[in-house]
C-alpha positions in Angstrom: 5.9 -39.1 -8.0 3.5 -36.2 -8.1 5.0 -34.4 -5.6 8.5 -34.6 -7.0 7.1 -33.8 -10.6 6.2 -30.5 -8.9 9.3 -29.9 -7.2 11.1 -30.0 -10.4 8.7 -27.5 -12.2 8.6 -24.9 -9.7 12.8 -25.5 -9.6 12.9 -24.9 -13.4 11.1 -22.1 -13.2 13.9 -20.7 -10.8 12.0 -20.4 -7.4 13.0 -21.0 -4.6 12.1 -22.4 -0.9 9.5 -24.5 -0.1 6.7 -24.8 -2.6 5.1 -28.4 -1.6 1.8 -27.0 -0.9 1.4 -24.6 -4.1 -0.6 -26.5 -6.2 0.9 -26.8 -10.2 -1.5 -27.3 -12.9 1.0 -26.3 -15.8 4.5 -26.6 -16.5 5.0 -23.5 -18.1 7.2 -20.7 -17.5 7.0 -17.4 -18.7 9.9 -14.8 -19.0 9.3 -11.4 -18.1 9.8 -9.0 -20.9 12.9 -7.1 -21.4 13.2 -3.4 -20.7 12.7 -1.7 -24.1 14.2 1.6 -23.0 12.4 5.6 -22.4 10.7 5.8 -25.8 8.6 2.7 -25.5 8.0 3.7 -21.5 6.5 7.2 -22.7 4.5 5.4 -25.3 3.0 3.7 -22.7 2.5 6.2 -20.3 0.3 8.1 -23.1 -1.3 5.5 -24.8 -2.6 4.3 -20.7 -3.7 8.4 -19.9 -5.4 8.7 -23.2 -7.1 5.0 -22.6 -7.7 6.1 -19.0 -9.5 10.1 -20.5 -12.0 8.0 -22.7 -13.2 5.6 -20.5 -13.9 8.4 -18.0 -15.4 10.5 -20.7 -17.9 7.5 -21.8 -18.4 6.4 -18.2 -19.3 9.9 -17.1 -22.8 10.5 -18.2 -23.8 6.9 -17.2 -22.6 8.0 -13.2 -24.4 10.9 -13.5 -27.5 9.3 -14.5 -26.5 6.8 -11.6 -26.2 10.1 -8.7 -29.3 11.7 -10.2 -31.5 8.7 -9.6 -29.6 8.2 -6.0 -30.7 11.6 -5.0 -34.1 12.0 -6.7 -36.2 12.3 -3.1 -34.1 15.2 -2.4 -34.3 16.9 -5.4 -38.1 16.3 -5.5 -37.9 17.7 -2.1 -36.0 20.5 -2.8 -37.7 21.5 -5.5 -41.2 21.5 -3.6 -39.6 23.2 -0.4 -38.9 25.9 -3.4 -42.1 26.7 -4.5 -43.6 26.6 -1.0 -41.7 29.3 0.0 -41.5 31.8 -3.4 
């Protein structure tokens, strides 16, 4: 009964081949959205680089905070290797 209760969902849902061992939890099906045409695509594209520009620009002082304390032996070394020398 199970297994034929899955059968039938994964058939409404308009797959195809053999499914038997794909476990089903729901019975719902979800449509993909429907092309909305160049003006909603460019939209998108800009709205995805501007998200993408401020979460580098936020993110970037926290990395280089992060590569600082990475490399602090070698700038400690550095820095004495410097005044040894001058």
């Amino acid at each position: 009964m199970i297994l034929e209760q899955k059968h039938s969902i994964v058939r409404a849902c308009g797959a195809t081949g053999d499914l038997s061992m794909v476990p089903s939890t729901s019975s719902v099906c979800i449509q993909a959205p429907a092309e909305q045409g160049l003006t909603s695509f460019v939209i998108d594209f800009l709205m995805d680089g501007v998200s993408a520009d401020v979460s580098k620009t936020v993110a970037a002082p926290i990395e280089r905070v992060k590569i600082l304390i990475q490399n602090q032996d070698e700038i400690l070394a550095l820095a004495l290797e410097h005044d040894l020398v001058h």
